[in-house]
C-alpha positions as CSV (number, residue, x, y, z in Angstrom):
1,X,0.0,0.0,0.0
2,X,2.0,3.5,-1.2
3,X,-1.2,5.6,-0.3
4,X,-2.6,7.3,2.5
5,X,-6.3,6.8,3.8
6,X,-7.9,10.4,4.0
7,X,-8.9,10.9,7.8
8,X,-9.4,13.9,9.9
9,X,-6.9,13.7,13.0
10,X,-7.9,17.2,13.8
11,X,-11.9,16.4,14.5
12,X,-11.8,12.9,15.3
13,X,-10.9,10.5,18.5
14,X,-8.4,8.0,18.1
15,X,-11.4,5.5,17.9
16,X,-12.9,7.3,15.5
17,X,-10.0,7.2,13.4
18,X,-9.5,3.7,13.7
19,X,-13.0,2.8,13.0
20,X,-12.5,4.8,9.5
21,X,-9.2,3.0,8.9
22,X,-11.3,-0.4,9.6
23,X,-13.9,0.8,7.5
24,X,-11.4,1.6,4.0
25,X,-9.2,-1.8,5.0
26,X,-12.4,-3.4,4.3
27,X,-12.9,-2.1,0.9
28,X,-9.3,-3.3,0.3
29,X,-10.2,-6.6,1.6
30,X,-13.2,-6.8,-1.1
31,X,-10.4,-6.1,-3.8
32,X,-8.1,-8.1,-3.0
33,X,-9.6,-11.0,-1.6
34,X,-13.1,-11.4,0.0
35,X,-14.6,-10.1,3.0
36,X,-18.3,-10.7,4.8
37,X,-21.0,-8.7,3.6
38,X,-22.5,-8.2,7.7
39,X,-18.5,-7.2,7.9
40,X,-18.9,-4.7,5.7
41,X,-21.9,-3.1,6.4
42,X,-21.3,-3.0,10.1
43,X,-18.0,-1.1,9.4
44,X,-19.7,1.1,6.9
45,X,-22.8,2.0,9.3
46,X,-19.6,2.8,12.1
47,X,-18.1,4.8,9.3
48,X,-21.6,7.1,8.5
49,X,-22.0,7.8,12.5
50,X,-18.6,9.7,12.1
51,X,-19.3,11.2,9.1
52,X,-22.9,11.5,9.2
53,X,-22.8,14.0,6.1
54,X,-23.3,12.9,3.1
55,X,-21.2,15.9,1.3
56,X,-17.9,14.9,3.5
57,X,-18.5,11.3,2.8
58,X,-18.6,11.5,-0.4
59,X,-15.4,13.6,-0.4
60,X,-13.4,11.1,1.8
61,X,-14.3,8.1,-0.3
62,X,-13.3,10.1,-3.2
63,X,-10.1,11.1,-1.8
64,X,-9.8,7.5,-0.9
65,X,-10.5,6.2,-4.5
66,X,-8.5,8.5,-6.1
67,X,-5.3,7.6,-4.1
68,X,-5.9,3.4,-4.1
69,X,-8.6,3.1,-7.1
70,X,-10.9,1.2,-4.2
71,X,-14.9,2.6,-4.6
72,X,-16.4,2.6,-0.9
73,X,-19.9,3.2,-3.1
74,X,-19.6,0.7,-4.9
75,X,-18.4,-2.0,-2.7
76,X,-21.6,-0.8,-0.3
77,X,-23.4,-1.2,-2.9
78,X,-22.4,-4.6,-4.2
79,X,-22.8,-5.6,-0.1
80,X,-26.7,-4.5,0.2
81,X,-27.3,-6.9,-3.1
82,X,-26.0,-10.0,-1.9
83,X,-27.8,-12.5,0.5
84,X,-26.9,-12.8,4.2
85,X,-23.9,-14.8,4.6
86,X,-22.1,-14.2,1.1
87,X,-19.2,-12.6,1.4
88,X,-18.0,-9.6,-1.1
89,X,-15.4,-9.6,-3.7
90,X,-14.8,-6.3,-6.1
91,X,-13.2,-6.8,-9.6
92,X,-10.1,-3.8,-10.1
């Protein structure tokens, strides 16, 4: 990984932070591998109680695509498709 993940240090607690980190790794994880759909979405609805706002979401997930060419939307997306249980893999 030769990228940063975009976070905000200067409004959010170290859990906070973490939480977001978790959150991206995941989206890796459906990349490069696999990961659980329930996973997932519980990182992603941990992710929106940080950054409640759809504007700033928008703009980190951007930020984060643009630097590692992982889609959070679309890997949410792909996630609220599939049955419980399944697990979620993203093609590059």
């Amino acid at each position: 990984m030769s990228y940063q993940y975009p976070i905000d240090e200067s409004f959010w607690t170290k859990e906070e932070i973490i939480d977001v980190v978790n959150f991206y790794s995941m989206v890796e994880q459906a990349y490069e591998g696999s990961v659980k759909k329930e996973e997932l979405l519980m990182a992603y609805t941990r992710f929106k109680q940080i950054v409640p706002s759809k504007s700033e979401e928008k703009q980190l997930c951007g930020q984060f695509e643009k630097e590692s060419g992982y889609s959070c939307y679309r890997t949410v997306k792909r996630a609220k498709e599939l049955s419980e249980g399944q697990r979620v893999k993203m093609d590059k």
